[in-house]
Every structure is written in C-alpha cells, then in structure tokens.
N, C-alpha and C positions, 0 to 999 in steps of 0.2 A: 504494500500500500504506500502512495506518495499522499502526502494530504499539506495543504498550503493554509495556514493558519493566518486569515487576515484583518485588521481594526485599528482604529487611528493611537496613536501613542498614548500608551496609559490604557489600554482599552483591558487589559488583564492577559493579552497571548504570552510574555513567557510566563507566569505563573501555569498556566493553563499548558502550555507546550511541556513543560516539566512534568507535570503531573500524567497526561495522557503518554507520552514518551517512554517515560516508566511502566505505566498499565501494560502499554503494548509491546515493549521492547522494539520502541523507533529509534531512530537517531537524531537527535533534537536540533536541529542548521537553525539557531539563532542567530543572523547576520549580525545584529547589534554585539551580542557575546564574542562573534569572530572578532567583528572590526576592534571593539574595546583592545583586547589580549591582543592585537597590532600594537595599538596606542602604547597599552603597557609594558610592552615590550619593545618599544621605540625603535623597531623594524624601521627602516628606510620608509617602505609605504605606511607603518602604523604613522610615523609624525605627517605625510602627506591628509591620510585621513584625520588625523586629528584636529589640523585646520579645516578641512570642510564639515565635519560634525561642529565644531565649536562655532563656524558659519550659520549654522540653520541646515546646511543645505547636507544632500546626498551622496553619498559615495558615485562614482561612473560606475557605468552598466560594467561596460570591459572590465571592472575589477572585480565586479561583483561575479558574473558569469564564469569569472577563473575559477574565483573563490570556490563558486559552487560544483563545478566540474571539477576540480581537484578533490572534495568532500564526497563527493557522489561516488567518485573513486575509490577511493579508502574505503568507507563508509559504507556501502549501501551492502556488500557483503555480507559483514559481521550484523545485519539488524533484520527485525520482520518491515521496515518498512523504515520512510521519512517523514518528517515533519517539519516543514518550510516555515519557521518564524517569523512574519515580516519580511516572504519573498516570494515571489516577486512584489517590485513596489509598483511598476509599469509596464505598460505593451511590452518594450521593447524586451523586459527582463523573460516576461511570460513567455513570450517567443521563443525566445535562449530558451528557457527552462526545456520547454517545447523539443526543441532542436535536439537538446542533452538527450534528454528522454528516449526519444527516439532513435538517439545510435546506440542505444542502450535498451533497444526491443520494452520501451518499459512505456506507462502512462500513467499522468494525473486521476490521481484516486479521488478526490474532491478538494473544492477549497470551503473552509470554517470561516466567513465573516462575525465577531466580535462587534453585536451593533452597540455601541455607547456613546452619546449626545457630548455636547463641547463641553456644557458645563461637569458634566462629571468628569472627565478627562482633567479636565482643568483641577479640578480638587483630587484625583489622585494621581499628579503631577509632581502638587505642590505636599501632598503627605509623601512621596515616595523621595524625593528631595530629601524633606527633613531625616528621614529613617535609614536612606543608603548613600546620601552624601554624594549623589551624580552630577560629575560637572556639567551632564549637557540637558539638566533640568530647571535652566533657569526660564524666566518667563517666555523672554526676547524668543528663546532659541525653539521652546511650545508653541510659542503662534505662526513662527514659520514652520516648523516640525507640521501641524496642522494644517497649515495652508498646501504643504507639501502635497501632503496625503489627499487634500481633496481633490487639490488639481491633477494631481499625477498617480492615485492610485485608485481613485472613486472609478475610473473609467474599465480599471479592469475588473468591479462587479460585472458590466455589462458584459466586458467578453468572454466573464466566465459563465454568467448566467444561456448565455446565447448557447453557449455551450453543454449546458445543465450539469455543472460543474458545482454549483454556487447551493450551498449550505447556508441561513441565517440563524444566529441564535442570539437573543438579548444578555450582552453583555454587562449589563447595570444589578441584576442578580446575583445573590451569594457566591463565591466561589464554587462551593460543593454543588450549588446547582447547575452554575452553566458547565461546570464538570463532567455532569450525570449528563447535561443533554450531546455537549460534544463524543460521550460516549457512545449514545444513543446511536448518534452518526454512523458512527465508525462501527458499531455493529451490525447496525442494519446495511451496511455496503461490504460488510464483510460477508454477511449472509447472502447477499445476491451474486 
C-alpha cells in the first residue's frame, strides 16, 4: 500500500502518520522530518534548505523527487507499505511521484486529506511552538506556510479526486478519532 497523507500545517499528519505507520508497518516519508535532519546536520543542501524553510517558502520539486526516489529505494522493501507525509505538495510533485511509481510496477493506494479550518491550525501552531520549540513556527512563516498550501496544494484535491484517489476525514476531532477513521480507510482498501 502507498497512501499520501495530506492537510494544511498543523493539521495533525505527523502525529497521525506515526501512529498509522506503526499499526501497519509502513515506512513513514515525512519530508518535513527528512528536510529538518539536512538542516541538523548542516549537509551542504541541509543549510541551502534551511534558508528556504526559514523563507516561508518550499523546498524545489528536483530535491524533493530525489529525496523521494532515493527512500522509495531503500525503503519500500523492508515495509508493508508507504506513507507520504506532506507529499506530494503539487502537480508537478504528484506527477514525479507518479513516474517513480510506475518504474517501480507499483500505485497510489489513496491519498488521506486532514480537513482543519485556519483558525484551528493557527492555534495548534502556536501550542506546538511553545511545547517543541520549532524555528519554523513562527507566525510570518504560518501564513505563508498557509498560503503555500492553498495555492499550491489545494489543487491536487482535485486531481486526486478526479482520480478517486481522495479520502476526507475531519481533522479538528480527537486524535484517537481521526485515528480510528484513517484506519477505517486503510482497511476497507485493504479488503478490496
């Protein structure tokens, strides 16, 4: 199973990716988690990304798509399946994804939307700041981080849904709940 876990920042997907990953024994491709551990480890490209996270703005497709093929590599082996964290962000990534997939006799299993409104996002932003001390949770960098997402990621609902790809489940719900239903999911596409 590939499954593409998607919702605006702050929406709950790594909590949620962590927890399902484990259930199922996926492999958990949190881009954010990759890019971070560049940073920390002030890899040549981690300080390249570290200015553009600290911008607002997105990593390039082209690093992301390495990223991912390199992971998909390793990784897809040793696990029952994948779980795209916050990936793809855009067409062009979905695409790529697409592509990989494909020289790789494999396909998208579904993608999980994470529906949660600004304002909550915005208040578990600003708790998730206080509690894990993230530089790239300050306000400035949320409301582009936001804007990001609607202009550039809102679009791939559509071509996953065209697709019947597209899973939604309200994300403003407990943890344990939107848990049980992104379960749900993945069982009932298991069983088909």
């Amino acid at each position: 199973m590939i499954i593409v876990l998607l919702g605006p920042p702050g929406s709950g997907k790594g909590t949620q990716a962590e927890l399902i990953s484990k259930e199922f024994n996926f492999f958990h491709f949190s881009t954010g988690n990759i890019l971070r551990n560049e940073v920390k480890n002030e890899t040549k490209i981690g300080k390249e990304i570290k200015s553009i996270i600290n911008a607002g703005k997105l990593i390039s497709d082209e690093i992301i798509i390495k990223i991912v093929d390199m992971q998909i590599t390793e990784q897809l082996k040793n696990y029952k399946g994948f779980l795209f964290d916050g990936f793809p962000r855009n067409l062009d990534q979905a695409k790529g994804l697409d592509e990989l997939l494909n020289t790789r006799n494999q396909k998208l299993t579904s993608v999980i939307e994470l529906c949660v409104d600004q304002d909550e996002v915005i208040k578990r932003i600003q708790k998730r700041k206080l509690e894990e001390n993230r530089e790239d949770d300050t306000e400035d960098i949320l409301k582009s981080r936001l804007n990001v997402y609607l202009n550039e990621t809102k679009p791939l609902l559509d071509f996953y849904r065209e697709r019947r790809k597209l899973n939604k489940i309200n994300g403003i719900k407990s943890i344990d709940n939107v848990n049980n239903k992104i379960k749900d999911v993945i069982l009932t596409l298991k069983s088909t």
